[in-house]
C-alpha positions in Angstrom: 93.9 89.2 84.2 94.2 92.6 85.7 97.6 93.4 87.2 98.0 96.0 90.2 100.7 98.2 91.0 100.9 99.1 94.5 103.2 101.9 95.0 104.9 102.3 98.8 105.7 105.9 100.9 109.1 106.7 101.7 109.9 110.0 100.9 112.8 110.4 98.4 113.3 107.0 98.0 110.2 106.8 96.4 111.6 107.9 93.2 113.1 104.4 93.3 109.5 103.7 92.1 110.9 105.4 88.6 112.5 102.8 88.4 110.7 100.0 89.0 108.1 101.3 86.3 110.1 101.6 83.8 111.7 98.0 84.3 108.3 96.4 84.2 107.2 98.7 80.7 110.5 97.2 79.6 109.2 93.5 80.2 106.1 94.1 78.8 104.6 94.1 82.2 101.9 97.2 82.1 99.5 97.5 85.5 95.7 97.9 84.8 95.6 99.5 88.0 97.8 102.1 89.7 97.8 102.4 93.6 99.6 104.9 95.7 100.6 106.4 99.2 102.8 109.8 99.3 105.5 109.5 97.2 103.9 106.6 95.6 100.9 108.9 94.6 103.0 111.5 93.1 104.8 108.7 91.2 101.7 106.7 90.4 99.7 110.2 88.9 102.7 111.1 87.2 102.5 107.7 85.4 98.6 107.3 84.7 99.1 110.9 83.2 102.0 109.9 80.8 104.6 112.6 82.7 107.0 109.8 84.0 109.5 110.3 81.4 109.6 114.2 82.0 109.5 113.7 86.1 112.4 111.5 85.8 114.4 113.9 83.5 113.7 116.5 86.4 114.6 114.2 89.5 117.7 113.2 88.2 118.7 117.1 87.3 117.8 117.9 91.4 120.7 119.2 93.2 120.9 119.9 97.3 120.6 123.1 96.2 117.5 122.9 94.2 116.2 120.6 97.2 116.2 122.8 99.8 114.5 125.5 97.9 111.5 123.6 98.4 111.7 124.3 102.3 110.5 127.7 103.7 113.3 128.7 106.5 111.0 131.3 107.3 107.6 128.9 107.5 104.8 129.4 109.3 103.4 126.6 112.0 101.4 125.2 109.4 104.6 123.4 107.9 108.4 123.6 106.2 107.8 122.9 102.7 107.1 125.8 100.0 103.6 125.1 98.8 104.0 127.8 95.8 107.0 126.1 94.2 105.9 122.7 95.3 102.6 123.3 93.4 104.5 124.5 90.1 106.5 121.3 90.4 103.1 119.4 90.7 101.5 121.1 87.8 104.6 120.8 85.0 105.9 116.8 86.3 102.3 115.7 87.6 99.4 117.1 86.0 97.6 120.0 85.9 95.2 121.5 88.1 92.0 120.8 85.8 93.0 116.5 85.6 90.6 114.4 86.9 91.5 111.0 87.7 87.9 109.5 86.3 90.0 110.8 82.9 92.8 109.0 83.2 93.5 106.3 81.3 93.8 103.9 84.0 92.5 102.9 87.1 94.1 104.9 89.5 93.7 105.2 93.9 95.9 107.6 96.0 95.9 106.7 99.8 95.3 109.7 102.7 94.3 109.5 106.4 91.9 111.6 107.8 93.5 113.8 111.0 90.6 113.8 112.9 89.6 110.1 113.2 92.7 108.3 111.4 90.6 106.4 109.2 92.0 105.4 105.9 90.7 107.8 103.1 90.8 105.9 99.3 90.9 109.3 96.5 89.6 107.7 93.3 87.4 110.2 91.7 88.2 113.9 91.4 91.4 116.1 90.7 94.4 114.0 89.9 96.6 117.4 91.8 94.3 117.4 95.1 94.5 113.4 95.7 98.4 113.5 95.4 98.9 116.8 97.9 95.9 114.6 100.4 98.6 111.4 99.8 101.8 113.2 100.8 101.0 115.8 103.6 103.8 114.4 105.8 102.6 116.1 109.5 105.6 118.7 110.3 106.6 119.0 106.6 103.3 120.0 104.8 100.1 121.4 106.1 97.0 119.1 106.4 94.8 119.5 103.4 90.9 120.1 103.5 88.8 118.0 101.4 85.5 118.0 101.3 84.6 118.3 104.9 87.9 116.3 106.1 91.4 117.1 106.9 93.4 115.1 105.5 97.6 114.1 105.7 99.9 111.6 104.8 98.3 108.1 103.8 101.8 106.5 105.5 99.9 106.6 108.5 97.2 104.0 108.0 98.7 101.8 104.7 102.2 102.2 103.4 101.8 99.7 100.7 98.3 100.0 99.4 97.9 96.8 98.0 94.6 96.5 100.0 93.2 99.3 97.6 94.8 97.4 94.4 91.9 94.1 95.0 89.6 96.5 96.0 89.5 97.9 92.6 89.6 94.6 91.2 93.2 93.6 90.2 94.0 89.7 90.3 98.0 89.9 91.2 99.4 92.4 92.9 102.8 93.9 92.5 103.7 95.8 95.6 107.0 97.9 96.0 108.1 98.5 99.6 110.6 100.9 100.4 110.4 100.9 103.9 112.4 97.0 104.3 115.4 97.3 106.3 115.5 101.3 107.4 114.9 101.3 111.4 118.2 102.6 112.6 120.0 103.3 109.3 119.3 107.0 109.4 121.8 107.1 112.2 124.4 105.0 110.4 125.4 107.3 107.8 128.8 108.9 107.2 129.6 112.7 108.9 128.5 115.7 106.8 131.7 116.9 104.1 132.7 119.6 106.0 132.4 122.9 104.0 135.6 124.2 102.4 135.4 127.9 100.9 138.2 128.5 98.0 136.8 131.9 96.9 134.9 134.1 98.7 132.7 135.8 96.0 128.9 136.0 96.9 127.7 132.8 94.7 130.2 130.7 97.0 129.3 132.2 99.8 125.5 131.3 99.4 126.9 127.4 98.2 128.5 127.1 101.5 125.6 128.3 103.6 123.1 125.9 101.3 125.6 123.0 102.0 125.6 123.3 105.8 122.1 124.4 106.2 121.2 120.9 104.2 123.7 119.0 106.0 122.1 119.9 109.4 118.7 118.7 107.5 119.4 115.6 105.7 122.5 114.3 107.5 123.5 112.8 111.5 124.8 114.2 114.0 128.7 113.5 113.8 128.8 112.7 118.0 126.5 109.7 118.2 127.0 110.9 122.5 124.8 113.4 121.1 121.1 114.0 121.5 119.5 113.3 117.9 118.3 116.8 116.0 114.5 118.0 115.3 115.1 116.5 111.8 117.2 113.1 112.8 114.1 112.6 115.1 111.4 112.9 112.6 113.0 110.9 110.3 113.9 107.9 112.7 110.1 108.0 114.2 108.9 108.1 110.7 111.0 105.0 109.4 109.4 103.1 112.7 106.2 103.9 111.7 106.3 102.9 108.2 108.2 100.1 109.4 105.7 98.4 111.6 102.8 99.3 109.7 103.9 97.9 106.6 104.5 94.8 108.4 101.7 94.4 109.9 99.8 95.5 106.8 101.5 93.2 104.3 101.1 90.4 106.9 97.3 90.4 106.5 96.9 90.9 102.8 99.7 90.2 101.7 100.8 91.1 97.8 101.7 88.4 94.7 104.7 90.0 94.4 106.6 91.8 96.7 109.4 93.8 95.5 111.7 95.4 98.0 114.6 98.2 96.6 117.7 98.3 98.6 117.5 101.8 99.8 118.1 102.1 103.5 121.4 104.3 102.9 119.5 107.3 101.5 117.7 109.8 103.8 114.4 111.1 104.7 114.9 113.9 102.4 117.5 113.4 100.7 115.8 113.8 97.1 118.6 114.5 95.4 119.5 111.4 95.2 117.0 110.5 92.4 119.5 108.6 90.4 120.8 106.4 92.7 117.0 105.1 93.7 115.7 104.7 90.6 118.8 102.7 89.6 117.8 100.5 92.4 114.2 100.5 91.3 115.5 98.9 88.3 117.9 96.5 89.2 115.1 95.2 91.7 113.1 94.1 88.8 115.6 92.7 87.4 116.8 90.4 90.6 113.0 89.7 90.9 112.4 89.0 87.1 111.6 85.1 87.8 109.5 85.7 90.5 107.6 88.4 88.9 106.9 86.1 85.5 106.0 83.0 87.3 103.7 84.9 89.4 102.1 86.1 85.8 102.1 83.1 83.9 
């Protein structure tokens, strides 16, 4: 019996797929084949190339500070994210540049949509690095990324929850993890900003301060809900929709052997920081799942 693990998009709360990984390893539950879209590509790769343990080490270490650094103020059109430091991150927690995924030592699948025709776009041969950037080019965040004759950008578009690709590579039960259950409207829900409260005014405060508004105004509401929604509010409640309905719809047709769903609707967009916290969830959704999960294998 081959087991597939589909992995779900959702941004940071796709480290809640950490998690979820470890829980099954724990259980003696170990996928033949690994299946992912954005964050669930990165996760998936890191995985299938035996990083996991050192990713996790690293997520859970990430501070607001540390998160914003990976945004360009200063960006060009193309999008907001860093692609220098993003691809250093990539090379040390992922793989490296040379990995192919025909060398891995499982079956892996990392989902992408093409821009120009928004058909679905399945990486399963080729660099391990080049699927996962394809799989996680969120439009307005990162820039599209060419490959072979195709643009291509987030897979979220066209299947959040690839367990499509899982049977198409041949697994017989399908573990799916969707983060995207119960998020439409939560992103507006969320408790005001701290407000910023300077004690010393030497430069390494000053700089503290200016990171903790500037990410506030990112990954946090607007405190007047009178108010119009921000740039970043916007993007994040039109991409929780999407994932939303799509996944529904998705699941509905082909639907997995086990669905798991982590509780994560009270972390943000972007709000990667809070690695601990998801993959915590990750875990304990294994373990609330547990009978489900072995009656569906036995």
């Amino acid at each position: 019996m081959h087991i597939g693990l589909a992995l779900g998009s959702g941004s940071s709360r796709g480290w809640a797929h950490i998690g979820v990984i470890s829980a099954l390893t724990e259980q003696g539950i170990i996928p033949d084949i690994v299946c992912g879209t954005s964050i669930g590509s990165l996760v998936g790769a890191s995985y299938v190339s035996a990083t996991l343990e050192k990713l996790e080490q690293w997520v859970c270490s990430l501070t607001k500070f540390e998160t914003v650094r990976f945004f360009d103020i200063n960006s060009s059109l193309n999008g907001f994210v860093d692609t220098d430091r993003l691809h250093r991150f990539l090379n040390e927690y992922v793989a490296n540049d040379e990995a192919q995924i025909e060398d891995l030592g499982k079956q892996y699948a990392a989902v992408a949509t093409e821009l120009e025709t928004g058909r679905e776009v399945w990486l399963t041969k080729g660099p391990v690095l080049e699927a996962v950037w394809a799989s996680i080019s969120l439009p307005g965040l990162f820039p599209a990324i060419r490959h072979g004759n195709r643009w291509l950008v987030d897979g979220g578009l066209v299947n959040p929850v690839p367990v499509s690709v899982c049977r198409a590579l041949g697994a017989d039960i399908v573990i799916a993890v969707n983060l995207n259950g119960d998020i439409v409207g939560k992103h507006f829900q969320k408790s005001p900003a701290i407000t910023k409260k300077v004690e010393n005014h030497g430069v390494i405060d000053k700089l503290s301060n200016l990171v903790t508004e500037y990410t506030s105004s990112i990954f946090s509401p607007a405190k007047n809900v009178a108010q119009p929604p921000g740039l970043f509010e916007a993007i994040a409640g039109s991409v929780n929709i999407t994932q939303d309905r799509i996944t529904r719809s998705r699941m509905a047709g082909d639907p997995p052997d086990i669905l798991l769903a982590p509780k994560l609707a009270h972390i943000g967009l972007l709000e990667f920081y809070r690695a601990a916290e998801a993959i915590r969830e990750g875990r304990e959704c294994v373990r609330r799942m547990l009978p489900v999960i072995r009656d569906a294998l036995d």
